[in-house]
C-alpha positions in Angstrom: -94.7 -16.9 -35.9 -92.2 -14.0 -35.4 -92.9 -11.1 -32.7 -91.2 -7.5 -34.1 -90.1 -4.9 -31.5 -93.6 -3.5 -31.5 -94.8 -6.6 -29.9 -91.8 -6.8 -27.3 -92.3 -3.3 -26.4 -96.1 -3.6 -25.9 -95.3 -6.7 -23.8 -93.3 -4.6 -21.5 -95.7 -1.8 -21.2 -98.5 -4.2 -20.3 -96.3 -5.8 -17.7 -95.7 -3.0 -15.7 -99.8 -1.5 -16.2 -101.7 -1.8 -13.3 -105.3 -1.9 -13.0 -106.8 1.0 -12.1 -109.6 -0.8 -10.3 -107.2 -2.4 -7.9 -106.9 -1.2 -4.2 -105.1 -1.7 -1.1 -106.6 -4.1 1.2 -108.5 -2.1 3.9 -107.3 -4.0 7.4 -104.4 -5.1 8.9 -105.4 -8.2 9.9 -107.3 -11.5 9.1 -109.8 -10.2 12.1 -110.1 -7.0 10.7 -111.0 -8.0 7.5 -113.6 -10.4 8.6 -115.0 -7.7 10.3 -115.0 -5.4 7.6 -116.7 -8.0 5.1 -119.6 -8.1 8.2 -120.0 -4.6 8.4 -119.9 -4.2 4.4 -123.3 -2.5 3.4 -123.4 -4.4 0.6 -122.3 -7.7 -1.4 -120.4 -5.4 -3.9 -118.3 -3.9 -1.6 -117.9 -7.5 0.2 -116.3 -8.7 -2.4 -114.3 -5.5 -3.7 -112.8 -6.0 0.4 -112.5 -9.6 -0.3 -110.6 -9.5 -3.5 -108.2 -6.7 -2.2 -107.4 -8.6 1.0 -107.1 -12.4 -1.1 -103.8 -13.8 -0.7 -104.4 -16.8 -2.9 -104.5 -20.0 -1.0 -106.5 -21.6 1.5 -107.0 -18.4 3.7 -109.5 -16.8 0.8 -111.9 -19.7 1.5 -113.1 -18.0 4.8 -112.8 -14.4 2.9 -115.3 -15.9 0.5 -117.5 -17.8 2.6 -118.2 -14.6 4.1 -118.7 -12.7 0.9 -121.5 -15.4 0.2 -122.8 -15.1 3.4 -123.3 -11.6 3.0 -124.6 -11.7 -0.6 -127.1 -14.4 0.1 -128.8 -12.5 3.0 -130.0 -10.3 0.3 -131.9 -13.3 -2.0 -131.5 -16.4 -0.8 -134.5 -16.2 1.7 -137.1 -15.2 -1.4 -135.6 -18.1 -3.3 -138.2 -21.3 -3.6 -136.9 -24.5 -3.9 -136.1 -25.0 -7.3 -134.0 -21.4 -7.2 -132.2 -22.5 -4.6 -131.4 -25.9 -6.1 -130.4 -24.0 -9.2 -128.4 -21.6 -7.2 -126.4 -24.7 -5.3 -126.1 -26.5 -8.8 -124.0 -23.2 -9.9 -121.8 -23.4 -6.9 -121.4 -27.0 -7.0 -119.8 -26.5 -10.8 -117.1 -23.9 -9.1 -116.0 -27.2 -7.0 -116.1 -29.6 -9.9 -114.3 -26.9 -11.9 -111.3 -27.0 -9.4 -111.5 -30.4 -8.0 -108.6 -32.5 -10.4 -106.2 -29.6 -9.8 -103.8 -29.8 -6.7 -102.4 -26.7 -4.7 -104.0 -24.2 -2.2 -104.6 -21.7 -5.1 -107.5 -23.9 -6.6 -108.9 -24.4 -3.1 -109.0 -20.1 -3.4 -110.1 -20.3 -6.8 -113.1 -22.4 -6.2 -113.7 -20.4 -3.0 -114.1 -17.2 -5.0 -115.9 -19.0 -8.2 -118.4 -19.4 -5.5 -118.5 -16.1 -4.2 -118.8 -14.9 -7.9 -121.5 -16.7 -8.2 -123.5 -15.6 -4.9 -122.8 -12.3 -6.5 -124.5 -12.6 -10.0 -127.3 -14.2 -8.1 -127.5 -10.6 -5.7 -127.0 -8.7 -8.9 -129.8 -10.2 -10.8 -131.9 -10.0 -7.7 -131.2 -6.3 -7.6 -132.4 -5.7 -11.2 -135.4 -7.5 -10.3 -136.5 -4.8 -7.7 -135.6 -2.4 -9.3 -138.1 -3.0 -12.7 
């Protein structure tokens, strides 16, 4: 398949495009971002700070344990057994996912597939109080 200069020029554009979602990590430090993601008023903005602050390897794993943390205040409790079993069955898949791949950056990936996770969960959990 052959690419025209179209192509090589749209390649370039979209190279240099950033998302307009992204933003600057709030904190200076590892502290201060852990305290921000306790202090965030909701699992949302947990895991906007979260994302914003990643750096990729093994240090996100505490950044999303604490998005989790904070998500899950919000459901898990309600949850009966079999939710909560379901739920853990979801995050379990995020480690299986991740597991044959070598490198910090797939101990952070799993980290945040987690996190993602714990966020659908708080998502769905708000639609259902608010019907």
């Amino acid at each position: 398949m052959r690419f025209g200069p179209g192509m090589a020029v749209l390649a370039l554009v979209l190279s240099f495009a950033v998302p307009a979602a992204a933003e600057d990590c709030p904190a200076k430090s590892r502290d201060d971002v852990m305290t921000a993601l306790k202090a965030a008023p909701s699992c949302k903005r947990a895991m906007q700070i979260a994302s914003a602050c990643s750096s990729g390897a093994t240090g996100d794993v505490a950044l999303a344990d604490a998005v989790e943390t904070r998500c899950e205040g919000d459901f898990l409790a309600r949850f009966n057994a079999r939710q909560k079993r379901t739920y853990q069955r979801e995050k379990d898949a995020c480690d299986r996912k991740f597991s044959h791949e070598e490198g910090t950056m797939y101990i952070s990936f799993a980290a945040y597939c987690r996190a993602k996770v714990a966020q659908r969960y708080w998502q769905r959990t708000l639609k259902a109080r608010a019907r």
